[in-house]
LUMVO-130908 format. One record per residue: x, y, z of N, C-alpha, C in turn; residue in one letter; residue number from 1. Coordinates in nm, 2 decimals, always signed. Layout:
N
<node n_c1="X" n_c2="Y" n_c3="Z" ca_c1="X" ca_c2="Y" ca_c3="Z" c_c1="X" c_c2="Y" c_c3="Z" rest="A" nr="NUM"/>
...
//
This chain:
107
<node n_c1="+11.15" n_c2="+9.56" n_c3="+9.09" ca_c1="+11.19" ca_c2="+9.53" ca_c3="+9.23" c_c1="+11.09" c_c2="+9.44" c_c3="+9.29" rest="X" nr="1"/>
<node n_c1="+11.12" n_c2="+9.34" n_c3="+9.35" ca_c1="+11.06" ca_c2="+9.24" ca_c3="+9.42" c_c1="+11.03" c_c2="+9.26" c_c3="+9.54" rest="X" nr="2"/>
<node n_c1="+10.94" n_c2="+9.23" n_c3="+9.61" ca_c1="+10.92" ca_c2="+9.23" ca_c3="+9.77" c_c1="+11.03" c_c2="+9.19" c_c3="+9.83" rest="X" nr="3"/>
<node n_c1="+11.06" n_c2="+9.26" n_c3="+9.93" ca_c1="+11.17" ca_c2="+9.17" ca_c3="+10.02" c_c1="+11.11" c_c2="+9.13" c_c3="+10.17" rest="X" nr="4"/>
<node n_c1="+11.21" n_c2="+9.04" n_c3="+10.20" ca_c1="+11.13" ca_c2="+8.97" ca_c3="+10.36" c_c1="+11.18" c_c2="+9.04" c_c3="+10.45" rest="X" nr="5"/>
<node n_c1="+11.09" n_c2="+9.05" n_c3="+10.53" ca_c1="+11.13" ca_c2="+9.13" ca_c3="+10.67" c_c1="+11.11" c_c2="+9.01" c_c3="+10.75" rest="X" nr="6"/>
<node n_c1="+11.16" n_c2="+9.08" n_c3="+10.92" ca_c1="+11.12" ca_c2="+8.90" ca_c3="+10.99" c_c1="+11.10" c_c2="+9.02" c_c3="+11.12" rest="X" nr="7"/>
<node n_c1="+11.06" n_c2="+8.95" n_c3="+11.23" ca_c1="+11.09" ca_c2="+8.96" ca_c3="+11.39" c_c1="+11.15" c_c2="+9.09" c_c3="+11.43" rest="X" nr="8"/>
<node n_c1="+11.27" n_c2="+9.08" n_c3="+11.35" ca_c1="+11.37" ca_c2="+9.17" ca_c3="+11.39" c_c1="+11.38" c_c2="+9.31" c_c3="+11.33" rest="X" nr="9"/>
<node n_c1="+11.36" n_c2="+9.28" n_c3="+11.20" ca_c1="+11.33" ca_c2="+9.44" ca_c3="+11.13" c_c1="+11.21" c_c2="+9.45" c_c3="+11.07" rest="X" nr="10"/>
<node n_c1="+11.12" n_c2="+9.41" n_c3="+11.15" ca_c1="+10.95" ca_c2="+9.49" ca_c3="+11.14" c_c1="+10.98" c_c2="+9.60" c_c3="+11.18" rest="X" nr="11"/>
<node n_c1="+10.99" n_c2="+9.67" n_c3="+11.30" ca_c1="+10.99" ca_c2="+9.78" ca_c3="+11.35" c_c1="+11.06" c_c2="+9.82" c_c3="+11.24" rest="X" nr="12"/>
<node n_c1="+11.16" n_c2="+9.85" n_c3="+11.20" ca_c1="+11.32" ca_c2="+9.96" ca_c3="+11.12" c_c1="+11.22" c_c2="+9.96" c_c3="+10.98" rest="X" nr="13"/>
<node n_c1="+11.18" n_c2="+9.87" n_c3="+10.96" ca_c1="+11.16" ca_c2="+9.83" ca_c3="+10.77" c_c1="+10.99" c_c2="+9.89" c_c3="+10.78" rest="X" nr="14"/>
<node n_c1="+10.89" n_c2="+9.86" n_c3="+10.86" ca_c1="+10.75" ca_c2="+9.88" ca_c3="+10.84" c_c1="+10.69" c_c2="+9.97" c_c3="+10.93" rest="X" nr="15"/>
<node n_c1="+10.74" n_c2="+9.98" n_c3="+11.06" ca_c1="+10.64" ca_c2="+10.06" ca_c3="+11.18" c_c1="+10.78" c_c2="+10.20" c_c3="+11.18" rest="X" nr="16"/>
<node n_c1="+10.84" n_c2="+10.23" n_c3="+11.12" ca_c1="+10.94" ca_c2="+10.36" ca_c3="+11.09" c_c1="+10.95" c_c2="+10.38" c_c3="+10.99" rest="X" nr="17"/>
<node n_c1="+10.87" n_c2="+10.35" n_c3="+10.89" ca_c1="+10.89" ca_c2="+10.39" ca_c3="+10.72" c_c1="+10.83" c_c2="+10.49" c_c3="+10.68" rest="X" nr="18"/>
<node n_c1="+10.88" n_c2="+10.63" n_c3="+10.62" ca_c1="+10.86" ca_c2="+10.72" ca_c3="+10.64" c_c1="+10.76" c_c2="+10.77" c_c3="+10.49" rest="X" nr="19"/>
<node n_c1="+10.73" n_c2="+10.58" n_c3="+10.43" ca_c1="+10.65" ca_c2="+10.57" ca_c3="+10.30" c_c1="+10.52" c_c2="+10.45" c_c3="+10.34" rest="X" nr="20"/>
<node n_c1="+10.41" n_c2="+10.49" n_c3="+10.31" ca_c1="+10.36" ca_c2="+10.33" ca_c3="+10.31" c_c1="+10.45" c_c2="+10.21" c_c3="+10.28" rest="X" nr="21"/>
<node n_c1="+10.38" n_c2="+10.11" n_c3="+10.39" ca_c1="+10.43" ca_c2="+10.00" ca_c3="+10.36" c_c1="+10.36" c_c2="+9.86" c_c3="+10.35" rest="X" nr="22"/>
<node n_c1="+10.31" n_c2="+9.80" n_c3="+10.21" ca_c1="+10.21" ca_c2="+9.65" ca_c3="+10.25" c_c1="+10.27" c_c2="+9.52" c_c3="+10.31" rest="X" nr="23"/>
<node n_c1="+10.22" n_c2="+9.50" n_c3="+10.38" ca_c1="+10.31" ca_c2="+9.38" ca_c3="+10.40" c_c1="+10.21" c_c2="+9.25" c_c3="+10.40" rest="X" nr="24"/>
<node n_c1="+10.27" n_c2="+9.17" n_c3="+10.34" ca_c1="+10.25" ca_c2="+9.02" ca_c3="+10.23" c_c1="+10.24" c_c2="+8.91" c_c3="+10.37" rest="X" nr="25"/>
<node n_c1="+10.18" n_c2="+8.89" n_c3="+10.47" ca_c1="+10.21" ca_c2="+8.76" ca_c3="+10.57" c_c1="+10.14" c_c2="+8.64" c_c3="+10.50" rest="X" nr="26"/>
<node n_c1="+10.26" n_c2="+8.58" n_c3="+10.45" ca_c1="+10.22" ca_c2="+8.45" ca_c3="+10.35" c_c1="+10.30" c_c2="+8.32" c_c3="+10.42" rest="X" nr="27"/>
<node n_c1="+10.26" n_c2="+8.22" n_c3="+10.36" ca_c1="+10.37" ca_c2="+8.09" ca_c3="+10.39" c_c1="+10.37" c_c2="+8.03" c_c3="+10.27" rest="X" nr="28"/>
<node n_c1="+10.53" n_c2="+7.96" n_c3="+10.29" ca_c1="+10.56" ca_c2="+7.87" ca_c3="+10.15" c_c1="+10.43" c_c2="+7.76" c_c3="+10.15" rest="X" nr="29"/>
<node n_c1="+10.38" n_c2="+7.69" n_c3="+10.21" ca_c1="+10.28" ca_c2="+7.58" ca_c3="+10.17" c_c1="+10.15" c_c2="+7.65" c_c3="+10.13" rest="X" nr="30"/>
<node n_c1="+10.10" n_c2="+7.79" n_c3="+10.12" ca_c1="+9.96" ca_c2="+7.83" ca_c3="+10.07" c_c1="+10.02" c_c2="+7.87" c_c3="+9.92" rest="X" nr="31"/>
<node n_c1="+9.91" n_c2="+7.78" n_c3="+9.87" ca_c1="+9.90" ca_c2="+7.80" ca_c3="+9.77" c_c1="+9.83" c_c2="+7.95" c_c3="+9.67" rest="X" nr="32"/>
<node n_c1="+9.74" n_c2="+7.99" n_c3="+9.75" ca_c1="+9.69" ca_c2="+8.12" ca_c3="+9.68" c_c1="+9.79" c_c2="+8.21" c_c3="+9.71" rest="X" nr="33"/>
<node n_c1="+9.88" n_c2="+8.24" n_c3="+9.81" ca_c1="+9.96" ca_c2="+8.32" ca_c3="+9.85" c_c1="+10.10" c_c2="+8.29" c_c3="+9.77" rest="X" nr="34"/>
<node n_c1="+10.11" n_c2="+8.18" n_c3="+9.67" ca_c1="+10.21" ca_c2="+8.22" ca_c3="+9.55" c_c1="+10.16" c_c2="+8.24" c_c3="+9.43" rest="X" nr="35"/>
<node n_c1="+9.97" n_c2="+8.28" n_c3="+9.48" ca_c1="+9.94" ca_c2="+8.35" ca_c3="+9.31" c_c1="+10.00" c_c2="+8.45" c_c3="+9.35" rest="X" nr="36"/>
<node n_c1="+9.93" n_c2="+8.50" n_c3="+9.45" ca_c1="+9.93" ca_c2="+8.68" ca_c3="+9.47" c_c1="+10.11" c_c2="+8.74" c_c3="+9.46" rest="X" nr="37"/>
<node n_c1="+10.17" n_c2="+8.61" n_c3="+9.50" ca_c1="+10.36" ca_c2="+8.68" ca_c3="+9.52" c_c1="+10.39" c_c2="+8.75" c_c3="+9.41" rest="X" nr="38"/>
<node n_c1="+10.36" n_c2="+8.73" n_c3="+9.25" ca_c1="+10.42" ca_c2="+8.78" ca_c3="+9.14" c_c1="+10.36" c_c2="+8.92" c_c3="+9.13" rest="X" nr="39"/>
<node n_c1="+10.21" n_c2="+8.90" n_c3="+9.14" ca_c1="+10.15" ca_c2="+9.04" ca_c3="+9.17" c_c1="+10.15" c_c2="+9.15" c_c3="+9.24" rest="X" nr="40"/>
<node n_c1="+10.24" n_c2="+9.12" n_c3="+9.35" ca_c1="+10.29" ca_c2="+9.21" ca_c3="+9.47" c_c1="+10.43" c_c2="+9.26" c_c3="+9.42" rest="X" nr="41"/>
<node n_c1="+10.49" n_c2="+9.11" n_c3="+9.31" ca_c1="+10.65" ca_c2="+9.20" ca_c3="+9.24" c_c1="+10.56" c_c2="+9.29" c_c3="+9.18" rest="X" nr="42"/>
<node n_c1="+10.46" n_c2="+9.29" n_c3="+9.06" ca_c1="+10.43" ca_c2="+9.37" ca_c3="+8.97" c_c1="+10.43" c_c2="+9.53" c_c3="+9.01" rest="X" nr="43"/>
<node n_c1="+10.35" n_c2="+9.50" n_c3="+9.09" ca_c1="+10.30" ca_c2="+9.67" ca_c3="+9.19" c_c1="+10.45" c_c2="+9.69" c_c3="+9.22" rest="X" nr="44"/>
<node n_c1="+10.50" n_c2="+9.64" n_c3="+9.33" ca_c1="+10.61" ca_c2="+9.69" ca_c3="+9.35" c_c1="+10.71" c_c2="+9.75" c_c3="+9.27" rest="X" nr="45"/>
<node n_c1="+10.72" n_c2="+9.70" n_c3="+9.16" ca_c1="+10.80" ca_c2="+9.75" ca_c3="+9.07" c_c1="+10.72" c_c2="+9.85" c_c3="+8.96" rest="X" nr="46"/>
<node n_c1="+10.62" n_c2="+9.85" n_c3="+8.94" ca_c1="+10.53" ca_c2="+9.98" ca_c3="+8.88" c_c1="+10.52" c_c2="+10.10" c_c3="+9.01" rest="X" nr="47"/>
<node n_c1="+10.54" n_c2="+10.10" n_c3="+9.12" ca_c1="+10.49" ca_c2="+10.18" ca_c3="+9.22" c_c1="+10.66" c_c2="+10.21" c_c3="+9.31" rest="X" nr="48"/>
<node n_c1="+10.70" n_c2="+10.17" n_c3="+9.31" ca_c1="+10.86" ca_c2="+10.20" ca_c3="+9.39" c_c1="+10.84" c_c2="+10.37" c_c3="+9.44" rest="X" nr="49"/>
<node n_c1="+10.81" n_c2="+10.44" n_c3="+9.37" ca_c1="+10.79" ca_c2="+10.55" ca_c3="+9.43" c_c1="+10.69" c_c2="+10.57" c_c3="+9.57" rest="X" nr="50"/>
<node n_c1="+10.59" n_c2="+10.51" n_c3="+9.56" ca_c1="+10.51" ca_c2="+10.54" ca_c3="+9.66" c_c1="+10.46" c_c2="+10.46" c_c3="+9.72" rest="X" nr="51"/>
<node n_c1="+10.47" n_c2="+10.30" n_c3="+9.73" ca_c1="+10.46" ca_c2="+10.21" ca_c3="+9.82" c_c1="+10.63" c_c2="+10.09" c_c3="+9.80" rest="X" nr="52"/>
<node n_c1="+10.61" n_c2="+10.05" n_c3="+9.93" ca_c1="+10.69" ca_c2="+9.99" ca_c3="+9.98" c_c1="+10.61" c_c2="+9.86" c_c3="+9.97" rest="X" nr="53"/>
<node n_c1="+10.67" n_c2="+9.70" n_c3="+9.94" ca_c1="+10.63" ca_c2="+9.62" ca_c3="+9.94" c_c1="+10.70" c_c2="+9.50" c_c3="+10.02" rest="X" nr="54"/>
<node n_c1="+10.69" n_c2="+9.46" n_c3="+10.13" ca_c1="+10.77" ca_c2="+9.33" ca_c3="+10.25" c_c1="+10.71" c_c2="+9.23" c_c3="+10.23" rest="X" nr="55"/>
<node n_c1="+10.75" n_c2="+9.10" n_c3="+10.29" ca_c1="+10.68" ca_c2="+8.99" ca_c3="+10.28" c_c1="+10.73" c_c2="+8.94" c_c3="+10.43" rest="X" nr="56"/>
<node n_c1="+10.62" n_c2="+8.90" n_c3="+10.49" ca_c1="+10.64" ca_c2="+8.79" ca_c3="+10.62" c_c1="+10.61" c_c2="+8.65" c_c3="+10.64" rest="X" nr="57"/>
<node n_c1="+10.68" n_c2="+8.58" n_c3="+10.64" ca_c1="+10.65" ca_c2="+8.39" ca_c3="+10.65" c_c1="+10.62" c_c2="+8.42" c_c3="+10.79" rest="X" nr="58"/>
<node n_c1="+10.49" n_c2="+8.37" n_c3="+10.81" ca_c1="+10.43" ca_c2="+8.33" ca_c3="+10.94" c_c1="+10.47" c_c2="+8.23" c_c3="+11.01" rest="X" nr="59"/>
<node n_c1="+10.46" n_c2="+8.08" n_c3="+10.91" ca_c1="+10.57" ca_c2="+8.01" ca_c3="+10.98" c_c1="+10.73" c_c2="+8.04" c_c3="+11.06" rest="X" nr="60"/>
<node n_c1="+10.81" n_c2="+8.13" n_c3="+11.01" ca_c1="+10.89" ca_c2="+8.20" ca_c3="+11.05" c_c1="+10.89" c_c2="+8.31" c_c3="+11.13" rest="X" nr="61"/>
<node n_c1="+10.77" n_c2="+8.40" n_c3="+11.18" ca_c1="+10.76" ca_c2="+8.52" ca_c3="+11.22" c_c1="+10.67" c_c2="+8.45" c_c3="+11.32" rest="X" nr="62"/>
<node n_c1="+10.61" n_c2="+8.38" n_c3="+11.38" ca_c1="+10.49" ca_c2="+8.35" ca_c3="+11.46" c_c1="+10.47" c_c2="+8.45" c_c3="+11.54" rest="X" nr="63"/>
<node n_c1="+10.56" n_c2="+8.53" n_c3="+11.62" ca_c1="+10.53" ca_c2="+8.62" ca_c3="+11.71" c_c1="+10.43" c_c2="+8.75" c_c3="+11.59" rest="X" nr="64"/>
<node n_c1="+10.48" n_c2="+8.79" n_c3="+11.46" ca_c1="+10.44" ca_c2="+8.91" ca_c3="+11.40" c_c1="+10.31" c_c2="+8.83" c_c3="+11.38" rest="X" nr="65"/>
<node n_c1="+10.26" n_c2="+8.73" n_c3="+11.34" ca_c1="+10.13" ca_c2="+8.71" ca_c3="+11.30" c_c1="+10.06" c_c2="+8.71" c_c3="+11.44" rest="X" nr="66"/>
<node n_c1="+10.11" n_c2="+8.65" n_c3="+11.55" ca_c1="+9.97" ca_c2="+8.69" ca_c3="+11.69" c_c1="+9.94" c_c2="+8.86" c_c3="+11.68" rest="X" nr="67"/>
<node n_c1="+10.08" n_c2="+8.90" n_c3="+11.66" ca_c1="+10.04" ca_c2="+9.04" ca_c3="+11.68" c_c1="+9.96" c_c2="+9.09" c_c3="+11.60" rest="X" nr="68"/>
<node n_c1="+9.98" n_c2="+9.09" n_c3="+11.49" ca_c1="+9.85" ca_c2="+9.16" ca_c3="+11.38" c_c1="+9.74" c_c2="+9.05" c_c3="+11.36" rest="X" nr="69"/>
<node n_c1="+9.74" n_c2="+8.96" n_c3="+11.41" ca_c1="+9.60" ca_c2="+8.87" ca_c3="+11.43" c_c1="+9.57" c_c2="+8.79" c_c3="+11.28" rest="X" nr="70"/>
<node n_c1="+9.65" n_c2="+8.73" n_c3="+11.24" ca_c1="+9.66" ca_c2="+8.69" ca_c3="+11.12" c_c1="+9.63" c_c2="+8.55" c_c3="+11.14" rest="X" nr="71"/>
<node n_c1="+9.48" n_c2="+8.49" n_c3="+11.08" ca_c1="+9.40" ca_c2="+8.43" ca_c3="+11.09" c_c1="+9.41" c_c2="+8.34" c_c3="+10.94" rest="X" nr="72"/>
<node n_c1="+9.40" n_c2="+8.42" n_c3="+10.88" ca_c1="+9.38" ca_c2="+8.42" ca_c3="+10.68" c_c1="+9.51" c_c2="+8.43" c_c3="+10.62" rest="X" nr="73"/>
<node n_c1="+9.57" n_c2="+8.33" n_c3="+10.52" ca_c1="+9.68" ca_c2="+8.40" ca_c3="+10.41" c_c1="+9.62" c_c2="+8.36" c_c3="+10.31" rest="X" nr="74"/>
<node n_c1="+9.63" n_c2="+8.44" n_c3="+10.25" ca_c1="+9.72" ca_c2="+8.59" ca_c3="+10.25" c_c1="+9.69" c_c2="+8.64" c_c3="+10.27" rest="X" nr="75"/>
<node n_c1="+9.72" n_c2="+8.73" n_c3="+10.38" ca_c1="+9.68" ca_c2="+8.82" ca_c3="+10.47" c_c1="+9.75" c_c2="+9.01" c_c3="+10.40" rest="X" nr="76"/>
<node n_c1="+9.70" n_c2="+9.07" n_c3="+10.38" ca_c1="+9.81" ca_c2="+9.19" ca_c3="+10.34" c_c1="+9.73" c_c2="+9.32" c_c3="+10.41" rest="X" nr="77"/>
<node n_c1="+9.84" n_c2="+9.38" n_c3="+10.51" ca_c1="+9.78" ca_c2="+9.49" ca_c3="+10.56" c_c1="+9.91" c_c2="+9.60" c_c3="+10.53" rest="X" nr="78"/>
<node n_c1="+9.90" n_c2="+9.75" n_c3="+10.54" ca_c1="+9.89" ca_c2="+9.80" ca_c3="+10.45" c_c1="+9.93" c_c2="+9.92" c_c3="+10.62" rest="X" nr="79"/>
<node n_c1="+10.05" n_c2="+9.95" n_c3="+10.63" ca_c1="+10.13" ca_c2="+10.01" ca_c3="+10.75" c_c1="+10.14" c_c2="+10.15" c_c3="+10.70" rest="X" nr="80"/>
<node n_c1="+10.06" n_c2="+10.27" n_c3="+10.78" ca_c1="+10.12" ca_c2="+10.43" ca_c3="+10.74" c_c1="+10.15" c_c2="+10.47" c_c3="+10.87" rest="X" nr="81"/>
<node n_c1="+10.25" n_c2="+10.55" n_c3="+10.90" ca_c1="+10.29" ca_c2="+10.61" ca_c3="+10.97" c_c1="+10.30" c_c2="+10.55" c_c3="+11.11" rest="X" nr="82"/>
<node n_c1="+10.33" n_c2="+10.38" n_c3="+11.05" ca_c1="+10.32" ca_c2="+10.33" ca_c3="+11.19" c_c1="+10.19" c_c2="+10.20" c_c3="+11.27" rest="X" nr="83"/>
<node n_c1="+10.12" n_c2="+10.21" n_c3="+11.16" ca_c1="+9.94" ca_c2="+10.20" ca_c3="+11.21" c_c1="+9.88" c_c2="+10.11" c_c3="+11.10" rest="X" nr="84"/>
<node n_c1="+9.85" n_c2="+10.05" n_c3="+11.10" ca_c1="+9.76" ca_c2="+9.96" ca_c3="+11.01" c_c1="+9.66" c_c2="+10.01" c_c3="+10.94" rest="X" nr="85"/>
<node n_c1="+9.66" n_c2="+10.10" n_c3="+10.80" ca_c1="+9.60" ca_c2="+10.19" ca_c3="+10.72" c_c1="+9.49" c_c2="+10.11" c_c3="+10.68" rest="X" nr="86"/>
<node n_c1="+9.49" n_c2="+9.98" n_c3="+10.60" ca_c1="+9.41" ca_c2="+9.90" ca_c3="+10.51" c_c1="+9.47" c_c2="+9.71" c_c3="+10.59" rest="X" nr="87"/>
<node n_c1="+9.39" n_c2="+9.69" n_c3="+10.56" ca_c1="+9.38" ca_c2="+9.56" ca_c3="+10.52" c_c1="+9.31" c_c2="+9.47" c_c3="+10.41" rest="X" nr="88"/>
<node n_c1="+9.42" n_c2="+9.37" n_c3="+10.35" ca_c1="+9.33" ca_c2="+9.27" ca_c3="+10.23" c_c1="+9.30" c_c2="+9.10" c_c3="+10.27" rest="X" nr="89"/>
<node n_c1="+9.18" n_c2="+9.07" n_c3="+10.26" ca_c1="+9.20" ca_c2="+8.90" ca_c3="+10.29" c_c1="+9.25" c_c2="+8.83" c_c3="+10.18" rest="X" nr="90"/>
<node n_c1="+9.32" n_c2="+8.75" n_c3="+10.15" ca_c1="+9.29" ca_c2="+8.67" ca_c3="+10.04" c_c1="+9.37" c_c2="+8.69" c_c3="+9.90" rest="X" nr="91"/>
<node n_c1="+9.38" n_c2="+8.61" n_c3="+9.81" ca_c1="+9.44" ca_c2="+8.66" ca_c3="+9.67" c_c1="+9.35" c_c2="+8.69" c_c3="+9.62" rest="X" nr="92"/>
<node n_c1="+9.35" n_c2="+8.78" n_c3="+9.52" ca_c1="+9.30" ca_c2="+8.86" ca_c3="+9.42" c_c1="+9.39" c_c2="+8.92" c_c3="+9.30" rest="X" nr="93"/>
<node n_c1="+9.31" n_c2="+8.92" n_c3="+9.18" ca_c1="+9.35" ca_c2="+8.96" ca_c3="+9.04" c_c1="+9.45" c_c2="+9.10" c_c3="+9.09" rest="X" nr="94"/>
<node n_c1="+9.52" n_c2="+9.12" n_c3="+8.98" ca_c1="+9.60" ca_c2="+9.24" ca_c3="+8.99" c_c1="+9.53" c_c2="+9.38" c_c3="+9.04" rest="X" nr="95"/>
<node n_c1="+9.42" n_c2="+9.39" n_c3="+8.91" ca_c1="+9.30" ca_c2="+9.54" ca_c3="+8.88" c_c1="+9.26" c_c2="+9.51" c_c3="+9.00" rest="X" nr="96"/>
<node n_c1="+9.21" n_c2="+9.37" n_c3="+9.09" ca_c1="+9.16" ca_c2="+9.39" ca_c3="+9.24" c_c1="+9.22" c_c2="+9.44" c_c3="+9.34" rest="X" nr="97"/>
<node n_c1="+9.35" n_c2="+9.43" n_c3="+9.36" ca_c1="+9.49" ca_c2="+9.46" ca_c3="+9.42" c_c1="+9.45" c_c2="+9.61" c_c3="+9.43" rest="X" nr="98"/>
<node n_c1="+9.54" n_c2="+9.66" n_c3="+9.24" ca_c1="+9.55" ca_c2="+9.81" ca_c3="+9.25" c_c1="+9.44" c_c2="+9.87" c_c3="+9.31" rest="X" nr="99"/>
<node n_c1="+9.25" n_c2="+9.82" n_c3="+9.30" ca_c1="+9.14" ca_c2="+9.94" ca_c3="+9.33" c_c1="+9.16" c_c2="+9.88" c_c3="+9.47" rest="X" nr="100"/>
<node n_c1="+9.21" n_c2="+9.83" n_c3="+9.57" ca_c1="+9.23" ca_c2="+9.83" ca_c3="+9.69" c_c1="+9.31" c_c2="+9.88" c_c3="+9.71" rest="X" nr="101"/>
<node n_c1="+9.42" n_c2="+9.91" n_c3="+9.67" ca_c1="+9.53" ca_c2="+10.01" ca_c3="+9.73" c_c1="+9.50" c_c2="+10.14" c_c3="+9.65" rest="X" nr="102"/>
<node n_c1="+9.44" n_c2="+10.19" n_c3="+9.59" ca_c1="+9.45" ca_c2="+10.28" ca_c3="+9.50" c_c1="+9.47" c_c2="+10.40" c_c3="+9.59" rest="X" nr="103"/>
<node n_c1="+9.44" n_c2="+10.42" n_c3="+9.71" ca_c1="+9.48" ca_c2="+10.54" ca_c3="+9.80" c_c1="+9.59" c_c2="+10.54" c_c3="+9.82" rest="X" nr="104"/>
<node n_c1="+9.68" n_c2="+10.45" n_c3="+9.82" ca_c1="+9.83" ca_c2="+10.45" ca_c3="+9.84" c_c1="+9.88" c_c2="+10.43" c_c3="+9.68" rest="X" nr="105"/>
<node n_c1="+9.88" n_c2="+10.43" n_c3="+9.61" ca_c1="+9.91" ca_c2="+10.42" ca_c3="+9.48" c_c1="+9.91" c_c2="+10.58" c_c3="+9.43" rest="X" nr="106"/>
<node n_c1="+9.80" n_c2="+10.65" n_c3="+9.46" ca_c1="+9.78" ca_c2="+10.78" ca_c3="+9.39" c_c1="+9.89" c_c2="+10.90" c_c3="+9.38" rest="X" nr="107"/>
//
């Protein structure tokens, strides 16, 4: 299972009401480190379906979601529990660096 996109409209329903963690990917098509990390975010997602939830947000396309979570940096990945901003990641990173950053939501 692949990340799917959320936008504007179903942030709330898909990430700030998800009754599972949820990371969400705010990437754009022109960064380039943020289409290493895209395959890596399939991988987890599809090893992990059980217990994380994986979105992606185009900033270019969402501009209002990135003022809001203050998204400076892509790839930006912050990491939604119960509503609230659990974790956050800067940057791309190797898979093994991924999983020991989320490993609390992984477990």
């Amino acid at each position: 299972m692949s990340a799917r996109a959320v936008s504007e409209s179903t942030f709330d329903k898909e990430v700030l009401q998800s009754a599972r963690p949820v990371l969400v990917d705010f990437w754009a098509e022109w960064c380039g480190p943020c289409r290493m990390v895209s395959p890596i975010l399939d991988q987890i997602a599809t090893e992990n379906i059980d217990k994380l939830d994986i979105v992606k947000v185009n900033v270019d396309e969402n501009p209002g979601l990135a003022m809001q979570y203050q998204i400076t940096s892509i790839p930006a990945l912050k990491v939604f529990k119960g509503g609230e901003v659990a974790q956050t990641i800067i940057g791309a990173k190797p898979k093994a660096a991924l999983e020991a950053d989320l490993a609390a939501f992984l477990a």
